[in-house]
N, C-alpha and C positions, 0 to 999 in steps of 0.2 A: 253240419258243423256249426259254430258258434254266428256265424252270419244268418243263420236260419233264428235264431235270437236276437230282437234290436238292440242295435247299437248304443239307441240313447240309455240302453240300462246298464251298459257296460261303467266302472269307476275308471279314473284318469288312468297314465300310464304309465306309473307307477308302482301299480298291481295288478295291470293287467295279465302280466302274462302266467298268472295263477287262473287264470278263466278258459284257456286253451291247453288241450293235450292234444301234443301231435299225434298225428296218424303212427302204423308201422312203420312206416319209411319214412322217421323223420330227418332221417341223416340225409336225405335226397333234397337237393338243393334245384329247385327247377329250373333257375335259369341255368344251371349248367347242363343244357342242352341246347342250348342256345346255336343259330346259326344266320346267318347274316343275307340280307333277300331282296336281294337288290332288285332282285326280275321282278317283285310283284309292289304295285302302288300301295295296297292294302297292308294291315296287320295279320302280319301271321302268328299264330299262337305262341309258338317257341320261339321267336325273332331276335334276334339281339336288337333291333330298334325298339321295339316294346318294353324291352328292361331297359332301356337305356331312357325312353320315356320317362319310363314308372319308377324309375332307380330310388325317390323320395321313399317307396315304401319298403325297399330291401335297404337300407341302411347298414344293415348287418351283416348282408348278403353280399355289398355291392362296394367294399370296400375300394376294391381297385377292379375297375368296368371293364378294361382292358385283357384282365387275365380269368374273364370268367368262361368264356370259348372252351377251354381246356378241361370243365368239366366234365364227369360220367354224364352217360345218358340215361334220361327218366327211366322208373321202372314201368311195364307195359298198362300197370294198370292205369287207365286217363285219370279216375276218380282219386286214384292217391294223389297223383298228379294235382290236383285240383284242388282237394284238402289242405296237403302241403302249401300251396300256394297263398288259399285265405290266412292258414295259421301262420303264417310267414307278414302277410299284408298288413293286420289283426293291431297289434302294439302302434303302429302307424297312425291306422285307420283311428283309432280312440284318440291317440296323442292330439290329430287335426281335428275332431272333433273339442275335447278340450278347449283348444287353444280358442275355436271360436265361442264358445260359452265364455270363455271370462270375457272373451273382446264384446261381445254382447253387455255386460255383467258391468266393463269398463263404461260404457255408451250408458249407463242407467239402466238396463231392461232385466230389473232383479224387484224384489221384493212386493212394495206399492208399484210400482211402476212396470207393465207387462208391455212386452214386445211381440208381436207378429210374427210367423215365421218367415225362411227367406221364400225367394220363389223358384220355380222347377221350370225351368225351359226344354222342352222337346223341340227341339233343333234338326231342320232337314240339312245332310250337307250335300244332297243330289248323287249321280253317281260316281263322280271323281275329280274330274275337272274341276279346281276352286275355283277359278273363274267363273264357273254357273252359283258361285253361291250367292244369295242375296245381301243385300248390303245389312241388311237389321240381322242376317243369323252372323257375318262377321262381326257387328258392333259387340252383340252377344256373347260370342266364345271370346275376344279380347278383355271381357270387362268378369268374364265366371272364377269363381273361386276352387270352385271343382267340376271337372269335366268327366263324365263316364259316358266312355265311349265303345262304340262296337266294331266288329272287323274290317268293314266294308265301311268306315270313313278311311277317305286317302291320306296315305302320309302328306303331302301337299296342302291337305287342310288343316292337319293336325299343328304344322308349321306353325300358322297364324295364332294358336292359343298363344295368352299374355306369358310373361315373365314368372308373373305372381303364381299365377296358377298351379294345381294338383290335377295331374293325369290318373286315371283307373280305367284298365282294361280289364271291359264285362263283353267281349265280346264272346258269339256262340260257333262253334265249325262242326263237320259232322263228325261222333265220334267225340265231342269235347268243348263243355259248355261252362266256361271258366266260372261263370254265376247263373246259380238259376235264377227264373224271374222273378222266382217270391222274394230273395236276394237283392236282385238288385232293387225293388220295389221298395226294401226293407232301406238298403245304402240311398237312396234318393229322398226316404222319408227322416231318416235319419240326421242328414246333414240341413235336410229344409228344417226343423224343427229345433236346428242348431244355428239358425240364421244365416245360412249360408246364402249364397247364388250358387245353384247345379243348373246346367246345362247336360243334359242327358244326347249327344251325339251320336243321329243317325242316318247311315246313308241311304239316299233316295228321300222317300216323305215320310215322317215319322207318322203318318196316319196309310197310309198304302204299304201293307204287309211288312209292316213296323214293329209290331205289338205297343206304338205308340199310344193307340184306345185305351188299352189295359192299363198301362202305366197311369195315365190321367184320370182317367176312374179309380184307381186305387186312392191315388193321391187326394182326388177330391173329398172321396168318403173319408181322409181324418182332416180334413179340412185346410190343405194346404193351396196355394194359388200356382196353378197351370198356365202357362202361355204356350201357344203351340207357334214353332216358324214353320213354314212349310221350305221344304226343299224341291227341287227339281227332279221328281220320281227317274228313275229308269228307263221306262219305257218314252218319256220327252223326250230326256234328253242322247238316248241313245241312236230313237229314229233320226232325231235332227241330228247329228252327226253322220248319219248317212243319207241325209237327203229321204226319207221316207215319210211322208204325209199319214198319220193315224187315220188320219179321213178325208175322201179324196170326191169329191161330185161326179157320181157316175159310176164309183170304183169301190166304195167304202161308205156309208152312211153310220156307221156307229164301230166304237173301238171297244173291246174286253180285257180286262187284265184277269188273267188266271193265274192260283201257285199252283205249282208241278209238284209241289213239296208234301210226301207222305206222312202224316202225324206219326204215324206207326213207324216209319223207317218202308225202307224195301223200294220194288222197281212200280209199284201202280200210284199214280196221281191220285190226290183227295176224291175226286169227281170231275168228269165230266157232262156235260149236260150237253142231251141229243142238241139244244138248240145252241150251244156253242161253235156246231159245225156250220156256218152261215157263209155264203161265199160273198156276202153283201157287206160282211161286218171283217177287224180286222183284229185278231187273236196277239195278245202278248203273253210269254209265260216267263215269271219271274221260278227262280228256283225250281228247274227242274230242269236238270243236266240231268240226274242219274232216272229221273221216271220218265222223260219225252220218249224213248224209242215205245212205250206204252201207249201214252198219251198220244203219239202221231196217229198208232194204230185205232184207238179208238175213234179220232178223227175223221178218218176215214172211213169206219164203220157205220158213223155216221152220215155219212155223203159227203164231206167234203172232199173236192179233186184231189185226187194223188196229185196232181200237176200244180197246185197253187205254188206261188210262188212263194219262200221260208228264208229266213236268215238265223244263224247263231252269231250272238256276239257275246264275245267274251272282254272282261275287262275295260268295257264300252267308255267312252272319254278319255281313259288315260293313255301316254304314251305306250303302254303295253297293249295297247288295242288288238284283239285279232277277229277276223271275223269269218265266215263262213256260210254262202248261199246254193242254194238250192232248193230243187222241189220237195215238196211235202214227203212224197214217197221214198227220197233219199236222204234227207237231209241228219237222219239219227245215223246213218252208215259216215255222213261225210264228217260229223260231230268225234265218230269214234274215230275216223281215220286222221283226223288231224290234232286229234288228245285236247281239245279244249277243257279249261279246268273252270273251276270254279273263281268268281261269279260268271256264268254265263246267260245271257238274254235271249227266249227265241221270239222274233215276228213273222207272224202265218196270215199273208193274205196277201189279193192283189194289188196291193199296194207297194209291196216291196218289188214287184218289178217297175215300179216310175223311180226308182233310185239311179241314178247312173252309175252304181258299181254294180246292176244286175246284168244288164249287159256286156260290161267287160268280165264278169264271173261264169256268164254264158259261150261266152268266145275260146275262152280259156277252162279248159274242160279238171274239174280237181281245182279248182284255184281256190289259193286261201288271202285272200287278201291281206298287208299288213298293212296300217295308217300309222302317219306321226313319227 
């Protein structure tokens, strides 16, 4: 689609919308699918808090917010779904682009006189909890002029952005990836190059299974300025939420973070490496709900104990917290029996029995603990 083309070549908006041909299904109106989700802290794709967000770019769309619930439902295919969406955001997206070239333009940064682009902030907002955010990524998102954000910042963070501000959801789910990353790569370069301040919002650490690197390097090679904040990854702040030490003297001497996450799609993890089965070391796997009953097994094929001790947590810091311990040997059976969704976090080693919710989850045989 035309996002796959930069922005900065796009003319005002005006005429833009000679530059966009809808898909087939351009009568499909995506937020009329909308549904309202209260049970999860996170954005969800179709949310009515998302459009209600991002309502600046449906203008057309979003006349009355109230009555948009009552819409048909998308057609099956994600990718129309998606297209329609950019073509929908498109006329917006130029317009705020515009407006800050002449404000640029207004400031002198025309003719003799040249201006620097803005700067691109990669922004951790940890894993939900605003309270763990740091004080310099809140100065940051209050003071951005555009925020592009992904699924796994909590609504609770999203709160804090300024007044002034333009929300865009680039977030990715499986099954439906609202931008790719050449996309959003293109949407960050674009509005740096327009003077903007982007703050590019991600949950956990935008350098820890971020594709935060990528973004920075992209950026750097046309020469824009990168600040990275670091966030409160996952696997901190989820142990510390339940009292679990990464590393403990005598228990633990080094901690790994693995993704569980298949490039390809399907039930087998990227890799595991025979020396990830370490009863000395303490295993974290970010994204992999759907490949762990794999990845347990190969763990074990490696040597590590069926008996070490495992937790899942799902939706770790926020008040939807749920979690779920057990041994290694059970812990995919007890994952399926009590439907944890997505994000879920697993920690594999003996460290997660010095938690004091391991022994009340051992007394209590099935137990799923709920916090908060």
């Amino acid at each position: 689609m035309a996002l796959c083309t930069r922005l900065q070549s796009f003319p005002s908006s005006s005429s833009s919308s000679n530059h966009i041909r809808p898909t087939k299904a351009s009568n499909f109106h995506p937020i009329g699918s909308l549904h309202y989700n209260s049970h999860s802290p996170f954005t969800e794709k179709h949310s009515i808090e998302r459009y209600q967000r991002d309502q600046w770019l449906y203008k057309t769309q979003l006349e009355n917010i109230e009555n948009i619930a009552s819409c048909s439902s998308p057609p099956p295919d994600s990718n129309s779904v998606r297209q329609n969406e950019i073509a929908l955001q498109l006329p917006e997206l130029k317009k705020l682009l515009q407006v800050l070239r002449e404000k640029r333009e207004r400031e002198g940064c025309g003719g003799w006189k040249k201006c620097g682009p803005g700067n691109v902030f990669l922004v951790g907002t940890g894993p939900g909890d605003p309270e763990l955010l740091t004080l310099k990524a809140v100065r940051v998102i209050q003071s951005a002029d555009l925020l592009l954000y992904d699924r796994l910042v909590s609504n609770d963070v999203l709160d804090l952005v300024g007044p002034n501000a333009r929300l865009l959801y680039v977030g990715k789910t499986a099954g439906y990836h609202s931008r790719t990353q050449e996309e959003i790569h293109e949407l960050l370069l674009s509005f740096a190059e327009a003077g903007a301040t982007v703050v590019r919002l991600k949950g956990g650490d935008p350098l820890v299974f971020g594709r935060g690197g990528e973004e920075m390097d992209f950026l750097q090679q046309q020469g824009i300025h990168v600040k990275v904040i670091p966030g409160i990854t996952a696997a901190s702040g989820i142990a510390a939420e339940l009292g679990i030490p990464l590393t403990h003297r005598g228990v633990a001497n080094s901690v790994r973070f693995l993704t569980g996450h298949s490039r390809k799609g399907g039930t087998d993890p990227l890799f595991v490496a025979e020396n990830a089965a370490d009863p000395d070391s303490t295993l974290v796997i970010y994204m992999g709900l759907s490949t762990f009953p794999s990845l347990a097994l190969k763990l074990m094929h490696h040597g590590l104990p069926p008996n070490t001790p495992a937790v899942a947590v799902e939706r770790g810091t926020t008040p939807q917290q749920r979690m779920v311990f057990a041994e290694l040997k059970d812990l995919a059976n007890k994952i399926t029996t009590v439907e944890l969704v997505s994000p879920t976090l697993m920690i594999i080693g003996n460290v997660v029995a010095l938690s004091p919710l391991w022994s009340l989850s051992m007394n209590e045989a099935s137990c799923m603990v709920q916090t908060k």
